[in-house]
C-alpha positions in Angstrom: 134.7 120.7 127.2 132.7 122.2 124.0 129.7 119.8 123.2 129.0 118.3 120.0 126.5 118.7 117.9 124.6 116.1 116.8 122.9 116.6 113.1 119.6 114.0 113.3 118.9 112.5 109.8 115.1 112.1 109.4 114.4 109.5 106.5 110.8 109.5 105.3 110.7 109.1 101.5 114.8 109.0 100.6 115.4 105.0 102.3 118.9 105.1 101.3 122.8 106.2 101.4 123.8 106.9 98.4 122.8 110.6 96.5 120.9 111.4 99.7 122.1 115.4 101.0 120.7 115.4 104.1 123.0 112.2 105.1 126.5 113.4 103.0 126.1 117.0 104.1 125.4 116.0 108.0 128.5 113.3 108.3 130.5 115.8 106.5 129.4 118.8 110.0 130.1 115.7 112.7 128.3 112.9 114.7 125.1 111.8 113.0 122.0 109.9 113.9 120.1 109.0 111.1 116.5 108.4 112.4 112.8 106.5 110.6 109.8 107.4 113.1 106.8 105.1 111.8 104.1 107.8 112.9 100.7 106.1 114.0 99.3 108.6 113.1 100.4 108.7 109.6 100.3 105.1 108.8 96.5 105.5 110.2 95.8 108.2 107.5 93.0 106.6 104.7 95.8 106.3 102.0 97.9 103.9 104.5 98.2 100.0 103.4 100.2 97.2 105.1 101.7 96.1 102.0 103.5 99.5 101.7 104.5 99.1 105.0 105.9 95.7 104.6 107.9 97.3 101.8 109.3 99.9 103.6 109.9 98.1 107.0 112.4 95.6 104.7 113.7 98.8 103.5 114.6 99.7 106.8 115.9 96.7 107.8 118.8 96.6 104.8 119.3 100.4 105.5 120.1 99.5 109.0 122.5 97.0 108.1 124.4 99.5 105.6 124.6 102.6 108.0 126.1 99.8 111.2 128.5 98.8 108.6 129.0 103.1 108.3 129.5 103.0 111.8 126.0 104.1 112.9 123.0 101.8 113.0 119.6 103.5 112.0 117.1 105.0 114.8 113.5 103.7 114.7 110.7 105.0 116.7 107.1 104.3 116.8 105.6 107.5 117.9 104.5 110.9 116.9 107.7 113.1 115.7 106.8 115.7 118.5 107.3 113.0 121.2 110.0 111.8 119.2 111.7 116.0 119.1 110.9 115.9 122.5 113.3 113.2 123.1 115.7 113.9 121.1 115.7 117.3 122.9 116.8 115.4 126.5 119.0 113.0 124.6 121.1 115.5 122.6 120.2 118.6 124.0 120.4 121.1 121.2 120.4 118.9 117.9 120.2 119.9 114.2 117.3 118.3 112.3 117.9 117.6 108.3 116.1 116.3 106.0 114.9 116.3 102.4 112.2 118.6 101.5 108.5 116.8 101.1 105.9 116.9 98.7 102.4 115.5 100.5 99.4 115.3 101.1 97.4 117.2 103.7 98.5 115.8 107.0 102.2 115.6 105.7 102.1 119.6 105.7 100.1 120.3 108.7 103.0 118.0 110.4 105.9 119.7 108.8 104.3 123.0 110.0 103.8 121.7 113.7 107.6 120.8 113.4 108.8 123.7 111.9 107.3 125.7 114.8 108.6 123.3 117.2 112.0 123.7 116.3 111.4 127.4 116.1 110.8 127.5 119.9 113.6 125.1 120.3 115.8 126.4 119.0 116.7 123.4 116.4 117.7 124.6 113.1 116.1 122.1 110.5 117.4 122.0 106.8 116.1 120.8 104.2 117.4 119.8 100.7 115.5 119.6 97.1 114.0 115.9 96.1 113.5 115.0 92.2 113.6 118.2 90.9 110.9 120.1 92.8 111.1 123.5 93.5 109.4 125.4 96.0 107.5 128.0 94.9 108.5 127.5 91.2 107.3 130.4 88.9 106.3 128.8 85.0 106.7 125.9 83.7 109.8 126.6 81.2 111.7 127.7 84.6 110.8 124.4 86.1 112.2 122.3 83.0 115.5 124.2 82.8 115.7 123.7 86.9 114.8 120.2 86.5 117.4 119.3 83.6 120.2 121.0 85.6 119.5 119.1 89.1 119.4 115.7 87.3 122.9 116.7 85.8 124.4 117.5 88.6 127.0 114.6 90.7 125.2 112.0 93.2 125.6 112.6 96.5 128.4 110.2 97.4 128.1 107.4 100.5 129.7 108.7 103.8 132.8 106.9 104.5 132.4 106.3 108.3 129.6 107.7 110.5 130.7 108.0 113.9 128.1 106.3 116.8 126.1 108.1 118.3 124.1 105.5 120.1 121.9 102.4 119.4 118.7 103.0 118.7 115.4 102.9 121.1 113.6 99.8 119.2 116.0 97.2 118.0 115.4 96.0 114.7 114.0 92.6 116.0 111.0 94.6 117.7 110.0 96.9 115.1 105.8 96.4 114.0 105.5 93.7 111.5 101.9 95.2 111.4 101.5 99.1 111.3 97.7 99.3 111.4 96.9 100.1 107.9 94.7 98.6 105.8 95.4 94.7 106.0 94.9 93.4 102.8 97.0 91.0 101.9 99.6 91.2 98.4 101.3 87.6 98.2 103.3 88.9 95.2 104.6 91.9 95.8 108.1 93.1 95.0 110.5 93.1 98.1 111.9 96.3 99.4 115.8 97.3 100.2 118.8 98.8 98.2 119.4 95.1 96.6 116.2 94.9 95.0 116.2 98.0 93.3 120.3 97.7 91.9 119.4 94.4 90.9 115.8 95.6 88.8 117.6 98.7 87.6 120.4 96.9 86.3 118.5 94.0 84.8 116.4 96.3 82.5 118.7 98.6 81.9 121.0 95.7 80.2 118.7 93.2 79.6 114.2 93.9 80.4 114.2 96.9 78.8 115.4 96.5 75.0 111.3 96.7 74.2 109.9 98.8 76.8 108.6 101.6 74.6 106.2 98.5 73.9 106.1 96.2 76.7 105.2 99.0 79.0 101.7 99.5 77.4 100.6 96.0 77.2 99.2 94.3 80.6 100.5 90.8 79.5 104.0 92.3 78.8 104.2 95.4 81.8 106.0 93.7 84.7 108.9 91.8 82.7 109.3 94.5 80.2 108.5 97.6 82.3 111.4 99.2 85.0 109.5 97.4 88.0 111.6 100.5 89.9 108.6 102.4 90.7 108.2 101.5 94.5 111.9 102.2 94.8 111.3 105.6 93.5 108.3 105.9 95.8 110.2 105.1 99.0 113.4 107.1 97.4 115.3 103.3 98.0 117.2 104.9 94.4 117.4 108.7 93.9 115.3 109.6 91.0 118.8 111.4 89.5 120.6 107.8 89.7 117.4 106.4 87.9 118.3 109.6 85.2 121.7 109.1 85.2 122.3 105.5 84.8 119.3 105.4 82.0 121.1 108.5 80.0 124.5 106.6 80.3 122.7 103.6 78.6 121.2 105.4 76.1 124.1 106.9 75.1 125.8 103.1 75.0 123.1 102.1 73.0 123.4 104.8 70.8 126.7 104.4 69.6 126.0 100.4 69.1 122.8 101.3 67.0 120.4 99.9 68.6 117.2 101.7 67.5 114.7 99.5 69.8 117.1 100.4 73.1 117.4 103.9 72.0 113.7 104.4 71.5 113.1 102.6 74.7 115.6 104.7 77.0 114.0 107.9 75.7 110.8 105.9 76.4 111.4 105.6 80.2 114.1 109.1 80.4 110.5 110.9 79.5 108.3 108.7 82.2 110.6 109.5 85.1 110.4 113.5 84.0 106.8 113.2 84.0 107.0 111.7 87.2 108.5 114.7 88.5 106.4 116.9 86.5 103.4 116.1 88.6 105.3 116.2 91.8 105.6 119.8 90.8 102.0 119.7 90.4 101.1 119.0 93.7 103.8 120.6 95.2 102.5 124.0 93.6 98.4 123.1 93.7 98.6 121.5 98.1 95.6 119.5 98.7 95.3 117.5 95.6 94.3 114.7 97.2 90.9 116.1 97.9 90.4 119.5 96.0 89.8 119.2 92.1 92.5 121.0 90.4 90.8 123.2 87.9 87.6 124.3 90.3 85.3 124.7 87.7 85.1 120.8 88.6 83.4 121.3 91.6 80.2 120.4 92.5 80.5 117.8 89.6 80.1 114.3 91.1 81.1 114.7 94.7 77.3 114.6 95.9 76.6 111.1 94.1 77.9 107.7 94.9 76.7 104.8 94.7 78.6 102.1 97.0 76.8 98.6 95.4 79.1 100.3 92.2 82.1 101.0 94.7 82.3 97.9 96.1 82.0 96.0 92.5 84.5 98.0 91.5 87.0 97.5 94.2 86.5 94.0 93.9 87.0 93.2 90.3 83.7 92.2 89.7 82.1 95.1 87.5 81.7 92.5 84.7 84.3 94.4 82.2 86.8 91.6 82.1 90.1 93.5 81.5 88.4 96.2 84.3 88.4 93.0 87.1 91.6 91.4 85.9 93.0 95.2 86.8 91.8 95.6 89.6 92.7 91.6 90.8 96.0 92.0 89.5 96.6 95.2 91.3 95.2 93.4 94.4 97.7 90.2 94.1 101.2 92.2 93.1 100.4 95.8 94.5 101.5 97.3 91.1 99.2 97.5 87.9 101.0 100.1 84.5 100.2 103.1 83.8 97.5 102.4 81.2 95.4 100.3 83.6 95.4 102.5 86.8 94.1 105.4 83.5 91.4 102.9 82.8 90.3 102.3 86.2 90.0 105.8 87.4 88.4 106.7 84.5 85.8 103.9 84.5 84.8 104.7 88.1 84.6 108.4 87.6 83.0 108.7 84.3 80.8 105.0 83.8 79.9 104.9 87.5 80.0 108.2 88.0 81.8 107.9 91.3 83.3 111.3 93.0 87.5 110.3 92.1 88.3 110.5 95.9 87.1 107.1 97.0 88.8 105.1 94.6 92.2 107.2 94.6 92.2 106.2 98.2 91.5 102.7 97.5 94.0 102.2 94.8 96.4 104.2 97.0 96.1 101.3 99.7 96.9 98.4 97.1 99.6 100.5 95.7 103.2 98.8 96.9 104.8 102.1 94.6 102.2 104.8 96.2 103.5 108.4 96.0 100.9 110.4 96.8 102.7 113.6 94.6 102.6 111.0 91.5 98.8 109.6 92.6 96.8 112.3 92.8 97.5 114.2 89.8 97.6 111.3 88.2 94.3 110.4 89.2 93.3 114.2 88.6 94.2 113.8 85.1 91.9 110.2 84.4 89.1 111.2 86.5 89.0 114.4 83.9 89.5 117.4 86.6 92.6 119.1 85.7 91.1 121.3 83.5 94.4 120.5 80.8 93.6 118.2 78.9 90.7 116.8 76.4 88.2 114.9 78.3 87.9 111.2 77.1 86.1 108.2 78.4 87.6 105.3 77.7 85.9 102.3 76.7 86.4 99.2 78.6 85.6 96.9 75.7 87.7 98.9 73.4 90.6 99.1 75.7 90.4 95.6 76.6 90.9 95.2 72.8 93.6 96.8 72.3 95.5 96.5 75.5 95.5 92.4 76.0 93.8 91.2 72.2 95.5 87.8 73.1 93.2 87.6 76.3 96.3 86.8 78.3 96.1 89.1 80.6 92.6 88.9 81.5 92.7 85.1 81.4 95.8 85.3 84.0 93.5 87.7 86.7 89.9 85.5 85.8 90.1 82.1 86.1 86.0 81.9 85.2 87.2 83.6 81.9 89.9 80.7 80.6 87.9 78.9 78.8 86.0 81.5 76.9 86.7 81.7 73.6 88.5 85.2 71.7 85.3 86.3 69.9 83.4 86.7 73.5 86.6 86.9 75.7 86.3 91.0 75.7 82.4 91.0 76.1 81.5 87.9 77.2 77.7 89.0 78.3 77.2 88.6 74.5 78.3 85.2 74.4 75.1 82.8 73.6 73.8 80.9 76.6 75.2 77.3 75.0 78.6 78.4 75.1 78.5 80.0 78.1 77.9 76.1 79.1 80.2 74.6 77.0 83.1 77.4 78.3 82.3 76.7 82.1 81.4 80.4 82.3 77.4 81.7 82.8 77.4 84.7 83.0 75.5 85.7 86.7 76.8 82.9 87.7 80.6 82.1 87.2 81.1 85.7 86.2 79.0 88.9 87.0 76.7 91.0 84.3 78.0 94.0 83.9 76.8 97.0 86.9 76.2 98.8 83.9 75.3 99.5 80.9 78.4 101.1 79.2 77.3 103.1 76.1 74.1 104.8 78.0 76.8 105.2 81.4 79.1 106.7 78.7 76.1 108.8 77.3 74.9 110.2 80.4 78.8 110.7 81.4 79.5 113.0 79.1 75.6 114.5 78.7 75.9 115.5 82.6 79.4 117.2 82.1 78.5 119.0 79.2 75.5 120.6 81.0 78.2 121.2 84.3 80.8 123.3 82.4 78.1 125.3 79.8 77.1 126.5 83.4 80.3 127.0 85.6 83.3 126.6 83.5 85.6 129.5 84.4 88.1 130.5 81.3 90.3 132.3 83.9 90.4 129.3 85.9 91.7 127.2 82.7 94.2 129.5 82.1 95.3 130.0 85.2 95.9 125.7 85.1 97.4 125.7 81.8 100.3 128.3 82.7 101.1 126.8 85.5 101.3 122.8 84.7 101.5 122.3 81.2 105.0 121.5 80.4 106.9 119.9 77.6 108.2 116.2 78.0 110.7 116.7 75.1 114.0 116.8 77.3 116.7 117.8 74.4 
């Protein structure tokens, strides 16, 4: 009797059924085992948080249920995917690996190489499909755009029917980790994880959240219930990126025919956030190691020699004394999501006011972050912590920012409880705030709430004084135009 093949499925960022290749192409060749290794090694790596992990381990769990009803219940294994090969290899004998391609940091590669040759000798052919757009080895930035418009156009991957058992898997669901070994702070409020989440939040701002995101998105107070709250479902692929596209350009176009100026600016709104979310994707895809090598290296050499920790460790804490700075930082702490304007202002406070080297705090914000993707994060961080080489510098200021980003104080009076009571005129500075009031408000400052670490027009001052002096000595014009021709792209989409 001729033996069967079986084609292994190895989820790591795609947690779902639908519009997922590997999955529709496989069932379509024969038996199927779709397979999840939590890697110790991985989930040890200083980007790793348990939060995340809680995330994705409920995403497993409702991915399990929906292949068993397929037929097929998901594998889990809590080893390092040679062991796991290696096993595969006496279950299966000769196997066919698939899976989507990945866009990671570091470690991610050096694995996928160590695979890669492992299957070589092996004699395992592993393929891999395109994720959100990114090409390997993409040449210019118009070829990219074009590339990307035509894979969000093309038809989601549909569900397989039936999937055929294969076998149960090693570790029943009732035994996988509850704990990984990542960093263990706590997030009482994140968002939950699984398929059902995500339809529900995509459909509820898509028909309802969303009518004012192009202005909700910006504002702290207004970001949760008026942004897409789908970004740790992009992150952990728990929705394809093209569904997000699809269903958001089938709304638009709804919404355009009805007239509705404030949906149709905010569908554009978002349809241009989730192509610059695959924009830098491409980044890091084309520029590996992002998550510790400036981008433009004219950079280096700038900060990565000075850092104070007293500065670190007020930062991660919420305690700089910048009140919309700490109710940041707190809020990303308590819900494992902050927007995109306040992870901007943080990065850029730490690299440029306390002149701390970006990789620390990256790493740290990585950890709190329920939505981390490192091929979003670090160019992302890249671009606040002003090393891309691409754009103007600018340091922002806390105390304008916290201004114009939360003028109501709601925000900030949510994240600080010492900051309630403290009236508008002082609620953005409050070290300015005459000592009597500070009484009267229940708020001393140096005592209920810190002084600022800093001073922030000299920090600002000496910011930009010491990166002047960096680039009039090693700025590199090749170097910036090397950057610019590879990664600056247009966001206009028609």
């Amino acid at each position: 009797m001729e033996s069967v093949t079986v084609r292994v499925v190895w989820y790591k960022r795609d947690l779902r059924v639908t519009d997922h290749g590997p999955l529709y192409h496989a069932a379509r060749q024969g038996p199927v085992a779709p397979l999840y290794v939590a890697e110790p090694e991985y989930w040890a790596q200083p980007d790793a948080g348990e939060r995340r992990w809680g995330f994705v381990r409920e995403t497993l769990l409702e991915l399990d249920q929906t292949l068993s009803k397929l037929g097929q219940p998901l594998w889990f294994m809590h080893d390092s995917m040679i062991n796991v090969l290696e096993y595969l290899k006496s279950r299966f004998g000769v196997f066919e690996l698939y899976s989507h391609q990945e866009t990671g940091v570091q470690w991610c590669n050096r694995r996928n190489q160590i695979v890669r040759e492992w299957c070589r000798r092996n004699g395992v052919l592993w393929r891999e499909w395109p994720v959100c757009g990114v090409l390997r080895r993409a040449t210019g930035a118009e070829r990219w755009q074009t590339a990307w418009k035509d894979f969000m156009a093309q038809p989601r991957y549909p569900s397989p029917k039936t999937l055929p058992m294969v076998g149960t898997s090693p570790l029943k669901p009732e035994v996988w980790p509850e704990t990984i070994g990542a960093d263990p702070t706590p997030c009482v409020l994140r968002q939950a994880g699984g398929r059902a989440a995500a339809a529900q939040e995509l459909k509820s701002f898509l028909q309802a959240r969303g009518q004012n995101y192009f202005r909700d998105t910006h504002y702290p107070a207004t970001a949760f219930d008026g942004g897409s709250r789908l970004s740790p479902y992009l992150a952990h692929g728990v929705i394809s990126l093209r569904e997000a596209v699809q269903q958001s350009r089938r709304a638009l176009q709804t919404y355009h025919a009805r007239r509705s100026a404030d949906w149709v600016k905010s569908m554009n709104e978002f349809l241009s956030r989730l192509y610059l979310r695959s924009h830098y994707m491409q980044q890091m895809e084309d520029e590996p190691g992002m998550e510790s090598l400036n981008l433009h290296k004219s950079f280096n050499g700038l900060r990565e020699h000075q850092f104070e920790e007293a500065k670190f460790d007020a930062w991660k804490n919420g305690e700089t004394g910048f009140p919309l700075i700490d109710a940041a930082m707190k809020a990303l702490i308590q819900y494992g999501w902050i927007n995109y304007q306040l992870r901007g202002l943080l990065m850029s406070f730490a690299a440029n006011q306390l002149w701390l080297h970006w990789r620390e705090p990256a790493l740290y914000l990585a950890r709190l972050s329920t939505d981390y993707d490192p091929a979003v994060h670090f160019p992302l961080t890249q671009q606040f912590a002003g090393t891309t080489g691409m754009l103007e510098q600018k340091i922002y200021n806390p105390v304008t920012e916290s201004h114009r980003l939360d003028p109501a104080g709601k925000f900030i009076r949510a994240e600080c409880p010492a900051l309630r009571e403290v009236s508008d005129a002082y609620l953005h500075a409050p070290w300015k705030m005459p000592h009597a009031e500070q009484i009267m408000s229940g708020c001393v400052i140096g005592q209920d709430y810190p002084m600022p670490i800093i001073n922030n027009e000299d920090a600002t001052l000496i910011a930009g004084q010491r990166l002047k002096a960096h680039l009039e000595e090693r700025l590199d014009p090749m170097e910036t135009a090397r950057v610019r021709a590879a990664h600056l792209r247009s966001i206009k989409l028609d």
